[in-house]
GUTIZA-745352 format. One line per 10 residues: their letters; for each residue x, y, z of C-alpha. Coordinates in nm, 3 decimals. Each point is the difference from the previous one (the first is absolute). Last residue first. Example, Ala and Ser with C-alpha at 12.3 -4.5 7.8 and 13.67 -1.06 7.14 Angstrom:
2
sa = 1.367 -0.106 0.714  -0.137 -0.344 0.066 $
This chain:
102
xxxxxxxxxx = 0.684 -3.355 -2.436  -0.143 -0.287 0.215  0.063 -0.024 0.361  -0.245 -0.092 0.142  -0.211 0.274 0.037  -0.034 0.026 -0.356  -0.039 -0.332 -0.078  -0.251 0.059 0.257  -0.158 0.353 -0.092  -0.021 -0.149 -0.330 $
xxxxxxxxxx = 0.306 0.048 -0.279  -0.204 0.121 -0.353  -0.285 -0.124 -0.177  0.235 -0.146 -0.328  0.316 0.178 0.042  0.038 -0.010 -0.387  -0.214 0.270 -0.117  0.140 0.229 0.244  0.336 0.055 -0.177  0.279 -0.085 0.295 $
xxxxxxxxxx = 0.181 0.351 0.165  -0.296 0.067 0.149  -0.055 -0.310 0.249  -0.379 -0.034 0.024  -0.145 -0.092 0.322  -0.320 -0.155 -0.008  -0.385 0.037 0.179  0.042 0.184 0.330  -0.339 0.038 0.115  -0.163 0.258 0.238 $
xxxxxxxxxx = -0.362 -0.035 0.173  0.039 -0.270 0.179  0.332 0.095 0.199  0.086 -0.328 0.219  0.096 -0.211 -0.245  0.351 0.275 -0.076  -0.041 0.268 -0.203  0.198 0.261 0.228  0.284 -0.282 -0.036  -0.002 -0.044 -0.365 $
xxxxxxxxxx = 0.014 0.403 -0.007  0.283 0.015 0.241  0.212 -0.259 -0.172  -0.063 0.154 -0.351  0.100 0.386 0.138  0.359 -0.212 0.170  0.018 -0.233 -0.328  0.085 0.333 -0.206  -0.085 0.296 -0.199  -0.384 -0.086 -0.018 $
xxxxxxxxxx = -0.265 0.135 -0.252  -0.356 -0.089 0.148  -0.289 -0.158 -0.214  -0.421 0.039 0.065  -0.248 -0.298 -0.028  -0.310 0.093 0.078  -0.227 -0.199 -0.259  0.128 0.236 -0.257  -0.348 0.080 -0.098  -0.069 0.057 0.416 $
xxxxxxxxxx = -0.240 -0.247 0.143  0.358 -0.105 0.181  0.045 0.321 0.138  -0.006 -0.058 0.413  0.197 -0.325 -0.138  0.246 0.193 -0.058  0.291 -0.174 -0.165  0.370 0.007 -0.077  0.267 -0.098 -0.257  0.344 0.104 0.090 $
xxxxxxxxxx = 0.212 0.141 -0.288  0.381 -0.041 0.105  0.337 0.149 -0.015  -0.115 0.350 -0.057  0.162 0.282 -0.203  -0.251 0.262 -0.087  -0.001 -0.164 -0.370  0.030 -0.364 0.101  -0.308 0.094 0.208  -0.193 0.139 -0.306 $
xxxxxxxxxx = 0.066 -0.292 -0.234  -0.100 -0.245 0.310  -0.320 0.221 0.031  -0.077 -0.037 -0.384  0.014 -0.358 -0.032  -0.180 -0.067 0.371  -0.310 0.287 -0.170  -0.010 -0.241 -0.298  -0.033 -0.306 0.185  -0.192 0.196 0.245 $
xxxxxxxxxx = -0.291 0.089 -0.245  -0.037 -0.384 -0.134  -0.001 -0.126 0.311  -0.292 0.266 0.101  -0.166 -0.123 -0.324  -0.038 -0.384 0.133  -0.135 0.132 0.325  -0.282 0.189 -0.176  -0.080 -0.287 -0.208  0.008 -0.197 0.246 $
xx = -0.207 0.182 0.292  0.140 0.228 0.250 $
């Protein structure tokens, strides 16, 4: 994916991240997690797909299915929905994450 290309896919999941975290406040969630495919990375959205969770159990087992080991899956941020979006920055990692971090 080249620059420009890259640069627009940012551009298309800020907005998508803005209106998934309105959507999984709406169904009830605790968190937004932040995931990519790297199967679909020549995709517009450069892969990047988001999953509503209720709690730190679904986040857990996400962080851990994405663990070093999986090369084709990517857990990017973890987005606490009860917090606006715009000011949790990229998200928890899968280590802050992992860690401890809520």
């Amino acid at each position: 994916m080249d620059e420009p290309a890259l640069q627009r896919a940012v551009e298309i999941n800020r907005e998508r991240r803005t209106v998934r975290h309105a959507e999984a406040a709406h169904v009830g969630a605790a968190y937004l997690v932040e995931c990519r495919d790297l199967w679909d990375a020549d995709d517009a959205d450069a892969g990047v797909y988001f999953v509503p969770c209720v709690g730190v159990a679904e986040v857990t087992a996400l962080a851990l299915e994405f663990s070093d080991d999986n090369p084709n899956d990517r857990l990017l941020g973890v987005y606490r929905v009860s917090e606006p979006v715009a000011g949790q920055g990229a998200g928890l990692s899968r280590a802050a994450w992992l860690a401890g971090a809520r």
